[in-house]
N, C-alpha and C positions, 0 to 999 in steps of 0.2 A: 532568523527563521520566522516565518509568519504562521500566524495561529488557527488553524483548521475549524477552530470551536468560535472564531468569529466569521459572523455573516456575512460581512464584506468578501475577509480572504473564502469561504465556501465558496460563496458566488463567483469569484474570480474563476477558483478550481474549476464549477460546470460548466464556465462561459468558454474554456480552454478546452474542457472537455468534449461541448456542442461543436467546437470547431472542427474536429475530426471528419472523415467520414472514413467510409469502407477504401479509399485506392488512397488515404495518406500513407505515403511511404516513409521508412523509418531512416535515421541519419547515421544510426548503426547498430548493429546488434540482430540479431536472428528472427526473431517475431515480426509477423503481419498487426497492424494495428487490433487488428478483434484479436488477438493473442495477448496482446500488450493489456488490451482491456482486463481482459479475463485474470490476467494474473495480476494487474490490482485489485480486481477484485478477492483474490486470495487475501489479502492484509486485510479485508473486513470479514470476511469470511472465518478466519481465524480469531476475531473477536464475537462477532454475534452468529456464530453457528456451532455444531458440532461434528460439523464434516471432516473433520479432521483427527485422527488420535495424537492426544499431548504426549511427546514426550519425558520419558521417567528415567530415572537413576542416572548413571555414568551419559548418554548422552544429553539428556538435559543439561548435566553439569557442564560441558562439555559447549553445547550450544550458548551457553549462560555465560562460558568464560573468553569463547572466542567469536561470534557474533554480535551477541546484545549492545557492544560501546560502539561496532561498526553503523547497528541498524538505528540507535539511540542518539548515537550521537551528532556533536555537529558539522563533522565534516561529509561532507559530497560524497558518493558514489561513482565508484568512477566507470566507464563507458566498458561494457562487454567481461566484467564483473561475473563470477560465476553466482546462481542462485542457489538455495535450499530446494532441494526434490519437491517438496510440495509446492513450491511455486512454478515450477517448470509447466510450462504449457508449449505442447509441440500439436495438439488438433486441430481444426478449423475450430472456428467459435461463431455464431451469429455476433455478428456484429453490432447491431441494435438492442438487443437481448442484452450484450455485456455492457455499453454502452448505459443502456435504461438502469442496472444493476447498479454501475458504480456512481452515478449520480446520486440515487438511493441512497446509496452505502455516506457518503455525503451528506447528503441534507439530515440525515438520521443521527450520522457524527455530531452536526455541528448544532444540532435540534439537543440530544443528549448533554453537552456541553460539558465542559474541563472539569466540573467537579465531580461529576458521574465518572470520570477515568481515574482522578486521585486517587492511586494507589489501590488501582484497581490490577486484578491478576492476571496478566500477559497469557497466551498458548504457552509458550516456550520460555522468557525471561523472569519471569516471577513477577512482584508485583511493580507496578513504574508510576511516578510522580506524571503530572500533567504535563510537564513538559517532556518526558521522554514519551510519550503516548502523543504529543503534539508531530515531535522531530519525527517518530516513527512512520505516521500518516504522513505529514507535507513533504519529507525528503523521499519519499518513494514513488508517492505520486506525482512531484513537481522533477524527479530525475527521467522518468517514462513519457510525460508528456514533451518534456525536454526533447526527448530521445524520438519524438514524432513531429517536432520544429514548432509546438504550439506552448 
């Protein structure tokens, strides 16, 4: 898996990201690209906002026992996959806007760097080592960008 918190692979991420534009068509899955944005931009959003209310009791456990080894770990995601309700994005999105957003969410990632995540406290999994806070970032966004041929 390559590492989010170095420069190199970031830059990679935006250079894939600039590739897009508003009429890339997807390879499968229901989302227009500015959809696709937007709901990466959920998995930062969930880190440095408070948009979101954390889950507590029985479904945190819950979330904690049967997604965190899917979203952490190291195998792939597979194509047309259901998501978590808060990631579901079904409106139009400016495209640019999310675009400009998640590059941000990027460069502020890999600017904060691996030790600012060590075991630092997840939305919903509790706290995660650098490397499941690694997997978490690059398997989602390298599965979407995937999922738009770039």
């Amino acid at each position: 898996m390559k590492n989010v918190f170095n420069l190199q692979v970031s830059e990679e991420l935006i250079s894939r990201v600039n590739s897009l534009t508003p009429k890339t068509q997807n390879l499968w899955g229901k989302m227009n690209v500015a959809q696709m944005l937007a709901h990466c931009n959920v998995t930062y959003d969930l880190v440095y906002t408070d948009k979101y209310p954390k889950p507590k009791g029985f479904k945190k456990f819950m979330i904690k026992l049967f997604a965190k080894r899917i979203v952490t770990g190291p195998k792939p995601y597979k194509k047309n996959m259901r998501t978590a309700p808060v990631f579901l994005v079904v409106d139009e999105r400016d495209f640019e806007k999310e675009k400009e957003l998640l590059i941000d969410h990027i460069k502020k990632t890999q600017k904060l760097g691996a030790a600012h995540f060590d075991n630092k406290e997840s939305h919903a999994f509790g706290p995660l080592s650098t490397q499941e806070w690694n997997v978490l970032f690059y398997k989602h966004l390298d599965h979407h960008l995937q999922q738009f041929g770039v």
